[in-house]
C-alpha positions as CSV (number, residue, x, y, z in Angstrom):
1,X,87.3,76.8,66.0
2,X,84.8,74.1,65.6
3,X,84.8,71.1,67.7
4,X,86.5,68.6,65.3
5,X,89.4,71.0,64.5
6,X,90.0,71.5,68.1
7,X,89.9,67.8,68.9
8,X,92.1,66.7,66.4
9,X,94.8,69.6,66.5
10,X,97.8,68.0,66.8
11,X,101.8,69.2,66.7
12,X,103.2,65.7,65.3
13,X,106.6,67.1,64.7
14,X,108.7,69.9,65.6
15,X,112.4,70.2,64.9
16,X,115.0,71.8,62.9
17,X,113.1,74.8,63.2
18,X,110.3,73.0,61.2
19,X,107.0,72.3,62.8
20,X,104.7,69.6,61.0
21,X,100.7,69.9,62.8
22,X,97.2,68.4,61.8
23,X,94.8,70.9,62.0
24,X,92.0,68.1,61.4
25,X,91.7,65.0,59.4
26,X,92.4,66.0,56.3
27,X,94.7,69.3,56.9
28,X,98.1,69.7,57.6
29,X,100.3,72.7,58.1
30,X,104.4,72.8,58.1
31,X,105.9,75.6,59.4
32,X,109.5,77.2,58.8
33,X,111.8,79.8,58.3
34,X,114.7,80.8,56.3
35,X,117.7,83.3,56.8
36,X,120.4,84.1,54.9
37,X,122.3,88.0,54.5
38,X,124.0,86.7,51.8
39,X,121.2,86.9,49.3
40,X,118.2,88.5,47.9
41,X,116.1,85.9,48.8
42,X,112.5,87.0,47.2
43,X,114.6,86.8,43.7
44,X,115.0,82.9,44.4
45,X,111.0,82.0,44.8
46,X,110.1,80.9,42.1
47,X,110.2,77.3,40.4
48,X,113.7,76.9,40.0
49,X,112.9,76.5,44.3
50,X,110.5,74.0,43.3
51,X,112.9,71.7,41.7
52,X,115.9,72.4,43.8
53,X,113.2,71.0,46.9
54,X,113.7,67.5,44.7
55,X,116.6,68.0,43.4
56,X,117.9,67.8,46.9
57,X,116.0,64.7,48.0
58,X,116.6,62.3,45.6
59,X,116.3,59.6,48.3
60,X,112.4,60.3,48.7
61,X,112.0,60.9,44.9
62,X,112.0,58.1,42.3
63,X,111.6,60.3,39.5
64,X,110.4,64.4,39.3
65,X,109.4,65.7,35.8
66,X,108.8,69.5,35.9
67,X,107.4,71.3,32.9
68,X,107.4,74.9,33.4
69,X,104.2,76.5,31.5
70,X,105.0,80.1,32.2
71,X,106.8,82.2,34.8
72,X,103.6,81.5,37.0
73,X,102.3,77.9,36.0
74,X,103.8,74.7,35.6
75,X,103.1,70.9,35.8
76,X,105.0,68.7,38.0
77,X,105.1,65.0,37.6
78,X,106.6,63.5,41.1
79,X,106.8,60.0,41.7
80,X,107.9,58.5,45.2
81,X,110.3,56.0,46.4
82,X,107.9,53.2,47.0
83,X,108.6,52.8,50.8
84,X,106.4,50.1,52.2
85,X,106.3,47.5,49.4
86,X,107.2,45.0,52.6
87,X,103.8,45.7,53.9
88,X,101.9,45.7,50.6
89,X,101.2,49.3,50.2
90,X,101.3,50.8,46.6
91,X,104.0,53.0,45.4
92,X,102.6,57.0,45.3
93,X,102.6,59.5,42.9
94,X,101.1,63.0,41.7
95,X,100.6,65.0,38.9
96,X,99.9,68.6,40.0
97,X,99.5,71.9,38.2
98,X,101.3,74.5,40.4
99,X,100.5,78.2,40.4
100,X,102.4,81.1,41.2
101,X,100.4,84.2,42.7
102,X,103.0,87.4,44.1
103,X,100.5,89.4,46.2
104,X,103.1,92.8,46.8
105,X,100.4,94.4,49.2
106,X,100.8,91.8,52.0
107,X,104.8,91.0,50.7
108,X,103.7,87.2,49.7
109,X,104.1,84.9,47.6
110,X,102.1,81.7,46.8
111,X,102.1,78.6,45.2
112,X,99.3,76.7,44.9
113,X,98.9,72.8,43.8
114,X,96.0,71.0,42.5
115,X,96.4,67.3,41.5
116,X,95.7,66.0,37.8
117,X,93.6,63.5,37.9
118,X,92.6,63.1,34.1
119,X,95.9,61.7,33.1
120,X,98.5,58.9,34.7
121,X,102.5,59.8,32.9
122,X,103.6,56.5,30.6
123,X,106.9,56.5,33.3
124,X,104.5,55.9,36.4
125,X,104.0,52.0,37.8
126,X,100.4,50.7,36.9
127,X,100.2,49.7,40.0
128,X,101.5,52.9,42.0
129,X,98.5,55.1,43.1
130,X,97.9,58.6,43.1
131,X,98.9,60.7,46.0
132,X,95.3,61.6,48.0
133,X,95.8,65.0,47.7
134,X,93.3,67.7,47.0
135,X,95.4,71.0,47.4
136,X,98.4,72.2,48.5
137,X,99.0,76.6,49.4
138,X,102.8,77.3,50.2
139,X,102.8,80.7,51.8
140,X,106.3,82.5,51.4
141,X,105.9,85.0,53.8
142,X,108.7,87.9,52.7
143,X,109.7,89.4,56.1
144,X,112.7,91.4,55.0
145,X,115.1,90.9,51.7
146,X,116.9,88.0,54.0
147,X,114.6,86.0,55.6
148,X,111.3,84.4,54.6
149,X,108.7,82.6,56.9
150,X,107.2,79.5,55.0
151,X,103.5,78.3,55.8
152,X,102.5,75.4,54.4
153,X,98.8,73.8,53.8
154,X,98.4,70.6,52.8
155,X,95.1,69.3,52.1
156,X,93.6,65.1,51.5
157,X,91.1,64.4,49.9
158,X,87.7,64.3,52.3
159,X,88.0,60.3,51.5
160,X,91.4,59.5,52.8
161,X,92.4,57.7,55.8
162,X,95.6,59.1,57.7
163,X,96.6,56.3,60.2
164,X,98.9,58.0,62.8
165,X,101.9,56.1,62.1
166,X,101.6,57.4,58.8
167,X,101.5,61.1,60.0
168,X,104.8,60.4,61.9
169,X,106.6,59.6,58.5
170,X,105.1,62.0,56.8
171,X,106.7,64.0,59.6
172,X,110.4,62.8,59.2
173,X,110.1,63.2,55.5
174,X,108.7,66.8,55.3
175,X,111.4,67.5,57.9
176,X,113.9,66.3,55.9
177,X,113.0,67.6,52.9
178,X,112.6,71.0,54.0
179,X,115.5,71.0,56.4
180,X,118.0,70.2,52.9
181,X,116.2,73.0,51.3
182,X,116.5,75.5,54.2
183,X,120.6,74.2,55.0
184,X,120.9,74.6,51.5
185,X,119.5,78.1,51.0
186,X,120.9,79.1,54.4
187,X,124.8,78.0,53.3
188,X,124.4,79.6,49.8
189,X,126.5,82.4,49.1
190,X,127.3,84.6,46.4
């Protein structure tokens, strides 16, 4: 580990089961699991789990547009609830192409998220900005047909600045967003 990474390692939120840490400046990494007897969950990730994640969050999310490409590719459109207008920072939004690897020898599956940058959506704020985002890898780690481990990477751009009160609520939102999404999963039955 080189000397910035293990200088700015940081847990900034564990709860619910979720864990939220930076791994440096620009990397971040949520951590979860999910359990249920009830169903087969590999069957379920897929992008219909995309959506449901803001489906159930429709306090974080203005408006989600989601235009499935293929059974492995899609385009999602996400635009945020703009939270600090009071202190005079833009609304956010993304446009991302999401990708869909299964890889059967290490029992994974794995989304990955690049941002759109050539194009802003009609519905979007001129004056909301773009989410600085440069990747995202979601690692559904298949354990058994029940329960799946979830290993998230989130990755800004080299140019952004995180502040840390920013990291905190980034914090309370991923853990509420994943925590509806695991409850949710966890409740189902068929």
């Amino acid at each position: 580990m080189d000397s910035e990474n293990s200088s700015s390692y940081k847990v900034i939120s564990e709860k619910n089961g979720m864990k939220f840490t930076r791994i440096n400046k620009h990397k971040y990494q949520i951590n979860f699991s999910i359990q249920n007897n009830h169903i087969h969950l590999p069957s379920i990730i897929n992008f219909d789990l995309v959506k449901l994640i803001y489906d159930l969050n429709g306090d974080i999310y203005e408006k989600v547009v989601l235009e499935k490409i293929n059974d492995n590719e899609s385009k999602i459109i996400i635009l945020m609830k703009h939270f600090f207008t009071d202190i005079g920072l833009p609304q956010r939004y993304a446009c991302l192409h999401v990708s869909k690897e299964t890889i059967d020898e290490i029992n994974n599956i794995i989304f990955f998220t690049q941002p759109i940058l050539s194009e802003k959506p009609e519905f979007i704020p001129d004056e909301a900005e773009t989410i600085p985002l440069n990747s995202t890898k979601m690692f559904c780690e298949i354990i058994t047909d029940h329960k799946i481990n979830i290993h998230c990477l989130i990755v800004f751009n080299e140019h952004s600045i995180i502040p840390p009160f920013m990291e905190k609520f980034f914090g309370l939102i991923f853990n509420k967003i994943f925590n509806r999404v695991k409850q949710f999963i966890e409740n189902y039955r068929i």
